[in-house]
Backbone as JSON Lines, residues from 0, in Angstrom:
{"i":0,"aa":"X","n":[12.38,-46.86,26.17],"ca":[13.53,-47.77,26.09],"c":[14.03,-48.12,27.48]}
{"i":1,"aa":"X","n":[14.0,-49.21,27.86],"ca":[14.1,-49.75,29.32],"c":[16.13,-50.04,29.08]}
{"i":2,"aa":"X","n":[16.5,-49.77,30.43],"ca":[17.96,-49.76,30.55],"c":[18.32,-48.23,30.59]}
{"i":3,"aa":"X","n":[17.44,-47.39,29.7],"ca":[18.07,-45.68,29.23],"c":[17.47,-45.29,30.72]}
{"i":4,"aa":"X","n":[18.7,-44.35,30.65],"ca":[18.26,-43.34,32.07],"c":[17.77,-41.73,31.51]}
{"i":5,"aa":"X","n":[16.98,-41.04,32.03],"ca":[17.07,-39.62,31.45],"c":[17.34,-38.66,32.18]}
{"i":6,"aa":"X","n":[17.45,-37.74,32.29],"ca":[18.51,-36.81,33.53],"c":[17.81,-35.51,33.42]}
{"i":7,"aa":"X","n":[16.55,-35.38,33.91],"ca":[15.58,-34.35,34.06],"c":[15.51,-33.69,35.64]}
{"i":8,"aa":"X","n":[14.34,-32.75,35.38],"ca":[14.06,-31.88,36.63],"c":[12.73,-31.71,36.18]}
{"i":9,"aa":"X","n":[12.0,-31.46,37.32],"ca":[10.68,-30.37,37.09],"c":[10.39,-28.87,36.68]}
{"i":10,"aa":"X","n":[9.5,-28.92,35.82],"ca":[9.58,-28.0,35.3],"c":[9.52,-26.52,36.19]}
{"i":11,"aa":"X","n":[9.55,-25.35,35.76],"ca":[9.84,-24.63,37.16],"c":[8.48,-23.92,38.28]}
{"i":12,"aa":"X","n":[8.43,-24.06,39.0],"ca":[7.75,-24.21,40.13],"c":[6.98,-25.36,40.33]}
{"i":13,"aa":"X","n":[7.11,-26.75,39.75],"ca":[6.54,-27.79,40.02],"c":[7.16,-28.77,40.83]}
{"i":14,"aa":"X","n":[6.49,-29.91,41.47],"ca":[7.37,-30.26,42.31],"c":[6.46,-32.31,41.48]}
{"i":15,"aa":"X","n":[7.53,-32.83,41.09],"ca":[6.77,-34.0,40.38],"c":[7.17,-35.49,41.21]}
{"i":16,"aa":"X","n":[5.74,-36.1,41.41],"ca":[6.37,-37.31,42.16],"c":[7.21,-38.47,41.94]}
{"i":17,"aa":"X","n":[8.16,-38.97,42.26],"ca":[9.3,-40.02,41.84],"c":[8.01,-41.33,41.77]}
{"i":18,"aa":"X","n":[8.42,-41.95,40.27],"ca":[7.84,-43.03,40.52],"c":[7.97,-44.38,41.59]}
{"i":19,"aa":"X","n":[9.16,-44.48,41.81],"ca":[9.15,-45.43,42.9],"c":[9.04,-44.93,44.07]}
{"i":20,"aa":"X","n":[8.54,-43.94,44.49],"ca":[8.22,-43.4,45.87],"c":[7.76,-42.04,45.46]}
{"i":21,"aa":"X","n":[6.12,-42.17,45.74],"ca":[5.58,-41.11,45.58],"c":[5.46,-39.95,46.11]}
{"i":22,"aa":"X","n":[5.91,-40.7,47.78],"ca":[6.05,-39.04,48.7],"c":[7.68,-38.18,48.38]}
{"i":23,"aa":"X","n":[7.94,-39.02,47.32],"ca":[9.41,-38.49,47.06],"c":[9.33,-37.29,46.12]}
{"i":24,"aa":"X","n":[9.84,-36.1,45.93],"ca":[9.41,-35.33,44.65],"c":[10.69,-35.07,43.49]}
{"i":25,"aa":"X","n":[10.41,-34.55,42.62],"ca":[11.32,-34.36,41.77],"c":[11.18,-32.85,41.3]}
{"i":26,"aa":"X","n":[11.95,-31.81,41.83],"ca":[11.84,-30.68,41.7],"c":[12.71,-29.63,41.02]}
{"i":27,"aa":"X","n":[12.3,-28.6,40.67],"ca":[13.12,-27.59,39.6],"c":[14.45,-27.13,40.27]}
{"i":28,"aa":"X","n":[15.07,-27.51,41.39],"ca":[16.41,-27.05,41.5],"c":[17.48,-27.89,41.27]}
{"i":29,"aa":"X","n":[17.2,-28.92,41.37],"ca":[18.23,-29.99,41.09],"c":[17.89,-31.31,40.23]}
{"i":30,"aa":"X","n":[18.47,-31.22,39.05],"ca":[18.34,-32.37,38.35],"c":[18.94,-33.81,38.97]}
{"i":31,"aa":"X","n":[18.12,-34.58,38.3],"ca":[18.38,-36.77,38.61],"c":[17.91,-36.86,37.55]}
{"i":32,"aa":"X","n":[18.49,-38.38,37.57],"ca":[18.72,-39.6,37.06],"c":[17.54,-40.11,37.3]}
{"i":33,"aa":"X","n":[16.75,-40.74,35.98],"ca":[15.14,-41.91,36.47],"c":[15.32,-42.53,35.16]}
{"i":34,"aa":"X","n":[14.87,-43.67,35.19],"ca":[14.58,-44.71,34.29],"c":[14.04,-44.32,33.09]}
{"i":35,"aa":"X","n":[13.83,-44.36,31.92],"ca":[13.01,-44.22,30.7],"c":[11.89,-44.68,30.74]}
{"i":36,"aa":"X","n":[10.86,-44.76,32.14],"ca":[10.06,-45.68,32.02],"c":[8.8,-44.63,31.29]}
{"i":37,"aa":"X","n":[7.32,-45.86,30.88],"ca":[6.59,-44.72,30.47],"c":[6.1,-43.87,31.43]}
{"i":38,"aa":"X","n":[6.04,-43.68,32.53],"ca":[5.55,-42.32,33.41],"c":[6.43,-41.71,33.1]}
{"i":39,"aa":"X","n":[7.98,-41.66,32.84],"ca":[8.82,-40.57,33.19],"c":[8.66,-39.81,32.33]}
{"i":40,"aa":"X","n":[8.67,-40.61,30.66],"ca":[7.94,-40.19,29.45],"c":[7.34,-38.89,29.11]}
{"i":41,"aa":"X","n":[5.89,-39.93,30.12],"ca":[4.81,-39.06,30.11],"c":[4.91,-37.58,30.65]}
{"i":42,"aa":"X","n":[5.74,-37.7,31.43],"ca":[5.78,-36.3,32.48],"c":[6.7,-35.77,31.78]}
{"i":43,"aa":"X","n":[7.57,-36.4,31.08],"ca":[8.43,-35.56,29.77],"c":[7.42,-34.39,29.01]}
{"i":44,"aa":"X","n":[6.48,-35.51,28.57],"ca":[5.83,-35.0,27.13],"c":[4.61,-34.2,27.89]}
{"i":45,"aa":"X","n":[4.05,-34.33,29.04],"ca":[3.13,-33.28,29.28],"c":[4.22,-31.71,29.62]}
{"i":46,"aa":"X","n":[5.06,-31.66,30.03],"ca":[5.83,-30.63,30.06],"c":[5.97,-30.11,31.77]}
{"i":47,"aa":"X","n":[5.95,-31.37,32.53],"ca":[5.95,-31.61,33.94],"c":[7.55,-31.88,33.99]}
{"i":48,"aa":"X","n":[7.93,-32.52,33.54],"ca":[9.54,-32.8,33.31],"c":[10.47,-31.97,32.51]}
{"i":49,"aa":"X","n":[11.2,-31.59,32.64],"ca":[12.18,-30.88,31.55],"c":[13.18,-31.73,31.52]}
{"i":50,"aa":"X","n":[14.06,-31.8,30.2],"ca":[15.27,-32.48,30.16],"c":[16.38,-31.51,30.83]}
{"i":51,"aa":"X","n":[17.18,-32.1,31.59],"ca":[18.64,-31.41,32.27],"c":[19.45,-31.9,31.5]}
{"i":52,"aa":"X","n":[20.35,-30.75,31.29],"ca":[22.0,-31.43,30.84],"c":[22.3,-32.41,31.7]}
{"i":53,"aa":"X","n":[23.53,-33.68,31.64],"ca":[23.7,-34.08,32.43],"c":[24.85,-34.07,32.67]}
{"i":54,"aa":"X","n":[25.27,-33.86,33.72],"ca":[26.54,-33.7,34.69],"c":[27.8,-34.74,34.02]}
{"i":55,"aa":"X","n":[28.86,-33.74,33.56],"ca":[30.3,-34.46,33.39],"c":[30.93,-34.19,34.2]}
{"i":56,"aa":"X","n":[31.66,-35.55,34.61],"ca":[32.41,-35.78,35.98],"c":[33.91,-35.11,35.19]}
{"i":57,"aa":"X","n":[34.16,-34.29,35.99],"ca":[35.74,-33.62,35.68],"c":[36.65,-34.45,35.26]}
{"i":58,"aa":"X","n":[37.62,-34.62,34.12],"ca":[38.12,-35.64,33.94],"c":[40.23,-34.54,34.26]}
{"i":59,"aa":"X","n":[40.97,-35.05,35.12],"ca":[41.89,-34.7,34.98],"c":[43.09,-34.65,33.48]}
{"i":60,"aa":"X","n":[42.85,-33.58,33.51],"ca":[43.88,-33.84,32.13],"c":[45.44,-34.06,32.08]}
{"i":61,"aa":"X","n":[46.25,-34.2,31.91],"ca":[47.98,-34.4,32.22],"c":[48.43,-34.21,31.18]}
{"i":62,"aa":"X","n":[49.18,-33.01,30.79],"ca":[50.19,-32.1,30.21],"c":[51.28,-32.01,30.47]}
{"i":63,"aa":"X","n":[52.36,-32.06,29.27],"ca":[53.63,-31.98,29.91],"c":[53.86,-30.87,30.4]}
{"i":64,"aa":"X","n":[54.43,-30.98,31.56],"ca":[54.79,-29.31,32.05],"c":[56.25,-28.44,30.93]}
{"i":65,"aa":"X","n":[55.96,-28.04,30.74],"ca":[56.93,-26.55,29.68],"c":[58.12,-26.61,30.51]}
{"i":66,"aa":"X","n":[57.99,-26.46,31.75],"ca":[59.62,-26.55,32.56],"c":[60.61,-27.41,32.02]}
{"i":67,"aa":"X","n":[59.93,-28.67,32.18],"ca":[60.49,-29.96,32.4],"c":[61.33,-30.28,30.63]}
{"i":68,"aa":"X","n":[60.42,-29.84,29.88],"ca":[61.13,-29.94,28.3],"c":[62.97,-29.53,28.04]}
């Protein structure tokens, strides 16, 4: 599905090449962001890719403060 992003890593001790730049790698300590394209897929489904959770940006919450009541 073109537009979807998937938010993987390499699986662990592998180091997998970014499709748009191959000397680039994609490695087991830190998950990204890549396209749904079919290589990324593929490296999904051979088990070169793992899916990562993906990162929620902290959202501030605002509570009334108990004092103030």
């Amino acid at each position: 599905p073109m537009g979807v992003d998937l938010y993987v890593k390499a699986a662990p001790g592998l180091r997998v090449p970014r499709e748009d730049a191959p000397r680039r790698y994609i490695t087991d300590d830190q998950p990204v962001s890549v396209p749904a394209t079919a290589y990324y897929l593929r490296r999904l489904h051979s088990g070169e890719l793992v899916s990562a959770p993906q990162r929620v940006a902290h959202l501030a919450v605002v509570t009334p403060d108990a004092e103030e009541a």
